[in-house]
Structure formats: C-alpha cells, structure tokens
N, C-alpha and C positions, 0 to 999 in steps of 0.2 A: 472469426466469431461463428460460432452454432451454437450453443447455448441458447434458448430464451428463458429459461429457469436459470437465476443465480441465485444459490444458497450458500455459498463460501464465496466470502472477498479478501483478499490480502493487498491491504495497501503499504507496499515497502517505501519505506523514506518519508513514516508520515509525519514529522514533524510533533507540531503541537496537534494535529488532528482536523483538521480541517479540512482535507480531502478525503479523512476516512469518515465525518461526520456526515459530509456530502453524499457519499455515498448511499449510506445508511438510509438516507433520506428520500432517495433515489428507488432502492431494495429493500424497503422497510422490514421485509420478512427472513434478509439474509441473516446469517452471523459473518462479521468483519473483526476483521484482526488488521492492526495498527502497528509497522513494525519500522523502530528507528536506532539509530545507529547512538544516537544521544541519549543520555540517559536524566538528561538537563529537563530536554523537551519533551521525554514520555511522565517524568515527576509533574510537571506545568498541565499538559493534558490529565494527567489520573485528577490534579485537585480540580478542575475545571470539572471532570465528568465526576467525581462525588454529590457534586450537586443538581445532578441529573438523575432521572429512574426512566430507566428504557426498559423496554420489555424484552431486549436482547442487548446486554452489554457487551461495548465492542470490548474484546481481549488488546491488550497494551503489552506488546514481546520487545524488550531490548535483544536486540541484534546487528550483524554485521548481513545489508543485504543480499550481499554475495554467496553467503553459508548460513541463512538463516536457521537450521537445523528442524526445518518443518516439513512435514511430510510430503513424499512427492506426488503428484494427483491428485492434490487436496482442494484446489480452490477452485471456481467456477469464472473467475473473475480477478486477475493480477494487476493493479494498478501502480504506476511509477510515474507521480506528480509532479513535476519542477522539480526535479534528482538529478538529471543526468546532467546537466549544464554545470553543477559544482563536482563534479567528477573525472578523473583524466579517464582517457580511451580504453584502458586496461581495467575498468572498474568498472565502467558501461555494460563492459563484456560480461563481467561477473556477472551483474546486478539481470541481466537480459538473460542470459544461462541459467541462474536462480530462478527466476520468472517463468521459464517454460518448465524446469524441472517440476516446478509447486504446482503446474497450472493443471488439469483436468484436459483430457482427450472433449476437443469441440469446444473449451472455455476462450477465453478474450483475456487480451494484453493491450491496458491501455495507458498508452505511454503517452504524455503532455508533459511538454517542456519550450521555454526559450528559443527562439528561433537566432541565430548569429547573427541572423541579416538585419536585424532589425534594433535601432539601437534607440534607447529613450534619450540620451542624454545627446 
C-alpha cells in the first residue's frame, strides 16, 4: 500500500454488493465499480441500489474476474472479498494476476477471505 488518496475501487467478486457498499462508505469520494461473475447477483444489487441516490453511483460490470476487460492501472484500490475460498488454485491465480494488472503503481490489494483452519461447524 502507498496510496493515501483512493479514487478508483474495483471490487471483484462483489456479489450482491456488500463489500462494494462498504467500501464506498469507507471512500465516500471514490468512484467504485462492482464486478461479479453472476449475472443473478448484479440484477439483485442494480434493484436494491435503484432505490438509492448516491452522489457517486457505484458502476455494476458483469464479468469473469480473471479477464475483466478493464483497464490496466485503473484503480487505486482492488479488493477480493470472501472469493477465493469458492475457487480452485488455478482461478486464484487468475483472479490475483487480474488484480495487479487493474491496480495502479503504489495502489493496495485487499484480499479477505476464509481461513481453512477454522471451521464453524
């Protein structure tokens, strides 16, 4: 991390939006972008945030983490939420190579996920 200015976030694998809302909440003055593999869970987030007025709408990209097709050095701030634990080792890879690809010279990658060792059940 070197960054203290984040004005691009790319949250890959966001889901319904939840850690890219958090965000936002966090960087209130960023622009964030939401980008999930499902096209189930970006429909669910878009109606949920209709009924919202930001004064920076996050952007909602159907894509595949791995080749998101967004530009490279674009974002201040790459985040990968509770992603990698539903993914085999070859897809990590992707998904982690996408992430420095996107990410700005001095930006942050922050990864939070599941630990193996720890088991609720």
């Amino acid at each position: 991390s070197g960054n203290s200015q984040v004005n691009d976030i790319l949250d890959i694998g966001c889901s319904i939006g939840v850690s890219t809302r958090y965000l936002t909440e966090k960087f209130p003055s960023a622009q964030a972008v939401g980008l999930d593999l499902s096209s189930y869970f970006l429909a669910v987030v878009a109606q949920r945030e209709e009924k919202l007025s930001r004064p920076k709408p996050i952007r909602w990209v159907h894509a595949n983490g791995e080749a998101t097709g967004l530009s490279s050095n674009s974002f201040d701030l790459v985040s990968l939420a509770y992603v990698c634990h539903e993914c085999p080792a070859r897809a990590i890879t992707g998904l982690v190579k996408e992430a420095f690809k996107v990410l700005r010279p001095g930006g942050t990658i922050a990864l939070t996920d599941n630990s193996i060792y720890f088991h609720v059940f």
